[in-house]
C-alpha positions, 0 to 999 in steps of 0.5 A: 524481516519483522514478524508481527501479530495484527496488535503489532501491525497496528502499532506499526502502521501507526508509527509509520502513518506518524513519519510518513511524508504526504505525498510519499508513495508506498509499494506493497507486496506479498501473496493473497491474503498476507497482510497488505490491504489490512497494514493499508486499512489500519495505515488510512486509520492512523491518517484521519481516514473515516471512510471504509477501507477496502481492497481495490483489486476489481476497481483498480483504484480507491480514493480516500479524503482526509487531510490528506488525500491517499489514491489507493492502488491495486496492480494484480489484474494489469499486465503490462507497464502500459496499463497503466495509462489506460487506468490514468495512474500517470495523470495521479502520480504527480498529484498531492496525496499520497499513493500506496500501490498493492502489487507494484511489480509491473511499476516498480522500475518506474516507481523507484524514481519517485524515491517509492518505499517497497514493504513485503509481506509474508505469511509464517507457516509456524505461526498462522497468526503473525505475518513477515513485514520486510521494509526494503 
């Protein structure tokens, strides 16, 4: 595990935005308020996104154009593998673009199959202003 301040998160959102494949699928895990929508905020920078990037957590899905399409997710308020059709996040996993889910656990066996890269984020009670970023 990496701990990093948000000047670092940046530098590393981009490195990452620099080797990412277009139509990848990222996985973000981690508590409220440790990091993910904000590495998704600085990630959609890095790929020529000009739209304001925002938590999906009460739309369950933001889409975001630019050369190329990023379908941004939010799992916190599904409960079960099955919602997920009822959101139509299997008519999307196979569409060009990239897809980057917040709170992935109900998928995560699914998602696998989609070679998916998981990242956790944690927060360092020793230090309030760094967050723990782990790429399994």
């Amino acid at each position: 595990m990496k701990y990093v301040t948000e000047n670092e998160m940046q530098i590393l959102a981009s490195d990452y935005a620099r080797h990412m494949k277009r139509d990848a699928v990222l996985c973000l895990a981690g508590d409220l308020g440790s990091g993910k929508t904000a590495f998704v905020r600085m990630l959609c920078s890095k790929l020529g996104i000009d739209d304001t990037v925002s938590s999906p957590s009460f739309t369950i899905l933001n889409i975001y154009d630019g050369a190329t399409k990023i379908y941004h997710f939010d799992f916190y308020r599904l409960s079960a593998f099955e919602d997920l059709e009822e959101i139509g996040f299997f008519d999307i996993i196979d569409k060009p673009g990239i897809k980057i889910i917040e709170w992935p656990e109900i998928a995560l066996d699914f998602l696998r199959d989609y070679n998916a890269q998981i990242i956790k984020f944690y927060f360092d009670e020793e230090q309030p202003d760094k967050r723990g970023i782990l790429f399994e």
